[in-house]
C-alpha positions in Angstrom: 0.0 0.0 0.0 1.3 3.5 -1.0 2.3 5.7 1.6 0.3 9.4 2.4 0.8 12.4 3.4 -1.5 13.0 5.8 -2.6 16.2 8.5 -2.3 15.6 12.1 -3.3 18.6 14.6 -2.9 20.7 12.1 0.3 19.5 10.9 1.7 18.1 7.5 3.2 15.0 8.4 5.2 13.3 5.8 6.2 9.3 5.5 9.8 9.8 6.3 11.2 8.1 2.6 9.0 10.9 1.3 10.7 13.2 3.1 14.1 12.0 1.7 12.8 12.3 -1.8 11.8 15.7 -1.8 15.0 17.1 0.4 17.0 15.0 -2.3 14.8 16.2 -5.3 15.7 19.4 -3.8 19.1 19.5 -4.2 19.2 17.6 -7.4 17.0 20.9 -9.4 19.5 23.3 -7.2 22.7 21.4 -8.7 21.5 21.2 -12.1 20.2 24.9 -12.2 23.6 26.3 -10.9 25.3 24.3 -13.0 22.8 25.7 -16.7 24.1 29.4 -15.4 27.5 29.6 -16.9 28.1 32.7 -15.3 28.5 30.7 -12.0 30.2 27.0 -12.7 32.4 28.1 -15.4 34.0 30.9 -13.0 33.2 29.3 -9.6 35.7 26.2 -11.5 37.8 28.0 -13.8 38.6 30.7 -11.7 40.9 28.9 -8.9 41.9 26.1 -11.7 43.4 29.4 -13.8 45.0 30.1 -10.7 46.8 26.9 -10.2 48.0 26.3 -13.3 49.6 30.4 -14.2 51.3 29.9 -10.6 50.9 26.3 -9.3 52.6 24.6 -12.6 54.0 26.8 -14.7 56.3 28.1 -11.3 55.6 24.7 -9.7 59.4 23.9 -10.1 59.9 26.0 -7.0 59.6 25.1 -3.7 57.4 26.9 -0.3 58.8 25.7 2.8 60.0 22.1 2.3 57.1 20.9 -0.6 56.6 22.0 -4.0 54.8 25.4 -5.2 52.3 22.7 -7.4 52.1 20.5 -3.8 51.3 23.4 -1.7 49.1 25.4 -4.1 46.4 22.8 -4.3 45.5 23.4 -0.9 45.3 27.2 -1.2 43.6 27.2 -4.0 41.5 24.4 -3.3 40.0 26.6 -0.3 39.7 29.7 -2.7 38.0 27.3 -4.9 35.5 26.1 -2.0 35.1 29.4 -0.1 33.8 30.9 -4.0 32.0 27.9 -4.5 29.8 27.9 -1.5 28.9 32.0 -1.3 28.6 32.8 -5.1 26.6 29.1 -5.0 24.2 30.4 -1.6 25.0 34.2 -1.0 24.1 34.7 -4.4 21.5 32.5 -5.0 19.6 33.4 -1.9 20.0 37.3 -2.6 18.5 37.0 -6.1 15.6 34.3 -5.1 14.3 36.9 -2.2 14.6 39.7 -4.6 12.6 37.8 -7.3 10.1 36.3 -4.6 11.1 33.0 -4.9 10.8 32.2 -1.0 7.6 33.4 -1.1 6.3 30.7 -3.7 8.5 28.0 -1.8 6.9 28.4 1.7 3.3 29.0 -0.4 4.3 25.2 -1.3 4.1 22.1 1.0 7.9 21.8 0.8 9.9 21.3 3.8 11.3 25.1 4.5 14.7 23.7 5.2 15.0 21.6 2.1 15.5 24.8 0.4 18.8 25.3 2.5 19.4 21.5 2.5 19.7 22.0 -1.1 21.9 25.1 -1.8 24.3 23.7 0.9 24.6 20.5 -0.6 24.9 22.0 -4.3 28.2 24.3 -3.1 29.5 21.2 -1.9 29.1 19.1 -5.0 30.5 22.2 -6.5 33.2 22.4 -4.5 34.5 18.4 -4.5 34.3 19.5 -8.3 37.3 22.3 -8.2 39.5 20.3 -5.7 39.5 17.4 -7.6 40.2 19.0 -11.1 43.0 20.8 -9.2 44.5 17.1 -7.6 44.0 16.1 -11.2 45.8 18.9 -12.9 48.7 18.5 -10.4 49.1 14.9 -10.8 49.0 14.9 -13.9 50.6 18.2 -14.8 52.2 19.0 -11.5 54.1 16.2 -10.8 52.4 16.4 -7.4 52.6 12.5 -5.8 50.2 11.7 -3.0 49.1 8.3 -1.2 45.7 7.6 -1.5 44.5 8.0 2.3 45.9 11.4 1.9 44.2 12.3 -1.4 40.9 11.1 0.3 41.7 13.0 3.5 42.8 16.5 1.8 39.2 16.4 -0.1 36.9 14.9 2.2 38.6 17.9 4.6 38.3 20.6 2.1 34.4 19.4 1.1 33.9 19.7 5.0 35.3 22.9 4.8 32.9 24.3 2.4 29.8 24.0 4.8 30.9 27.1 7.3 31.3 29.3 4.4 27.8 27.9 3.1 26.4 28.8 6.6 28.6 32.4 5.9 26.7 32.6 2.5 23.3 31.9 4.2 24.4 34.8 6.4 25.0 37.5 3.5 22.2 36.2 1.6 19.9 37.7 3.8 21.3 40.9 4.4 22.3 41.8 0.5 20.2 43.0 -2.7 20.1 41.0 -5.2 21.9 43.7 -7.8 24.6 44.1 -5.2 24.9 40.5 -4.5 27.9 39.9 -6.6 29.9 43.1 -5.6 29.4 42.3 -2.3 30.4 38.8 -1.7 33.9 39.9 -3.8 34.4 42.8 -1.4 34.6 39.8 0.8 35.9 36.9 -1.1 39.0 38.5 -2.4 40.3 40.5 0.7 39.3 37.3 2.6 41.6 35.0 0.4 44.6 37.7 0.1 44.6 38.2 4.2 44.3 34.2 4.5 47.3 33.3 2.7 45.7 31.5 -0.6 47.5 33.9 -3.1 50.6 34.5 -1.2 51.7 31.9 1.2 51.9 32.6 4.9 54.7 33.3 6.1 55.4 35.7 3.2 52.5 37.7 3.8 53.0 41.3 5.8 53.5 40.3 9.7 50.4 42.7 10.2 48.5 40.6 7.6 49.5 37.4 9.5 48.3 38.9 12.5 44.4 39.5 11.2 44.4 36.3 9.4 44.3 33.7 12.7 40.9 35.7 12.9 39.5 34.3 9.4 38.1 31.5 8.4 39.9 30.7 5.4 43.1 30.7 7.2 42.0 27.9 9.2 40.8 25.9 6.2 44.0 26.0 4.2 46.1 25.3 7.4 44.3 21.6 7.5 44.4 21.1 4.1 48.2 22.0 4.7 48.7 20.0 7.5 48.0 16.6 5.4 50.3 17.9 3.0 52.8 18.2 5.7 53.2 22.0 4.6 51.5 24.1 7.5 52.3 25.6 10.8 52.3 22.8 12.6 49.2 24.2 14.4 46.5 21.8 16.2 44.4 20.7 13.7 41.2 20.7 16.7 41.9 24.2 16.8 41.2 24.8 13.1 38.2 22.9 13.1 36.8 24.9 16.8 37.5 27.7 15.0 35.3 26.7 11.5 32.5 25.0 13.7 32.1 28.5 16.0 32.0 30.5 12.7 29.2 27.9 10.9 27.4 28.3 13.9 28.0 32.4 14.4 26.7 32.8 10.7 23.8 30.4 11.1 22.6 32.6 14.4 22.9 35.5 12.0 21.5 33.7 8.9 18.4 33.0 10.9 17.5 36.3 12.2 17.5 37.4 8.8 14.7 34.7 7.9 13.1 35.7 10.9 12.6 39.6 9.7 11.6 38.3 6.4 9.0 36.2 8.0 7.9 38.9 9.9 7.6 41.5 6.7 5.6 38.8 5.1 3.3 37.3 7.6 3.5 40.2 10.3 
């Protein structure tokens, strides 16, 4: 017999393989629609992979700190590549969706109201698996880079992980930007963010000011753990990286959700 969904006390209550269906349903139209708007996977991919290969190989033969520039540059750009994937992917998205009422239709619907969020976080990580592994592929191929399996499966599986607080970050902007301004916006953060962080210019080369302000930022704390596999970081506790990403997911979800809570309260008063 075929499953219902049925009303209880006033409630929509859903069979729970249902439920699945529709949050996975979801975030299958959300990847495929990100990935039909060129503007946004041909950048969000090309951008970093550009990157890698102007200074990862064709200066790879150098070396930064005791691995190679192609070595060390996959985690740097591989967080670039993940921090633009997840807020051009939700920041953006959500800013132009509000502006064009698209919410509005969505909670009008019988959808879950989180499988809307469900979806854009999981399409920025699809996303950004997407860059870091065309960047592993490029340097292996290309690079020359040499990496055991466990640590190829460790350095993306930590950088996928890693794209989730700047989702949560994303969800945050979304809320508080127009959707003309959107793109402006999120690249008067992006690009400071990734200079102060060290993904253009390693580290320890960086100003001793700059070094200073970027403990404080997220993607600092990314690229250090993608570092750390590749034996290439500060030798910093990797639990301290990760406190630091979980207490900024959670800061921009706080912030994320009392920005649906004044649009719910424009809407339904």
């Amino acid at each position: 017999m075929a499953t219902t969904t049925t009303w209880t006390n006033g409630a929509l209550v859903r069979p729970a393989g249902g439920l699945v269906r529709i949050y996975m349903k979801e975030a299958k139209y959300e990847f495929l629609k990100n990935l039909r708007i060129p503007r946004y996977s041909f950048s969000v991919i090309l951008f970093p992979l550009m990157f890698y290969v102007l200074f990862g190989l064709v200066m790879g033969r150098q070396t930064i700190g005791n691995v190679s520039t192609s070595k060390y540059l996959i985690a740097t750009y591989g967080t670039f590549g993940v921090m633009g994937a997840s807020l051009f992917g939700v920041a953006a998205g959500l800013a132009a969706e509000r502006g064009l009422g698209w919410l509005q239709v969505k909670r009008a619907s019988p959808m879950p109201p989180f499988a809307y969020f469900v979806a854009k976080v999981v399409m920025s990580t699809i996303f950004s698996a997407s860059v870091v592994l065309l960047l592993l592929l490029l340097g292996v191929c290309v690079g020359g880079v040499r990496l055991s399996l466990p640590e190829t499966a460790k350095l993306v599986s930590t950088l996928v992980a890693g794209s989730i607080p700047f989702s949560a970050m994303g969800l945050a902007i979304g809320y508080f930007i127009g959707p003309n301004s959107a793109p402006a916006v999120i690249n008067l953060i992006y690009l400071p963010l990734s200079f102060a962080s060290g993904l253009w210019i390693p580290f320890m080369f960086l100003p001793r000011v700059v070094q200073r302000i970027a403990v404080f930022l997220p993607p600092y704390h990314l690229a250090q753990l993608a570092l750390d596999i590749l034996r290439a970081g500060q030798q910093e506790s990797s639990w301290t990286h990760w406190k630091f990403l979980i207490g900024f997911a959670l800061i921009c979800l706080g912030v994320a959700r009392i920005g649906f809570q004044r649009d719910e309260a424009k809407l339904y008063g």
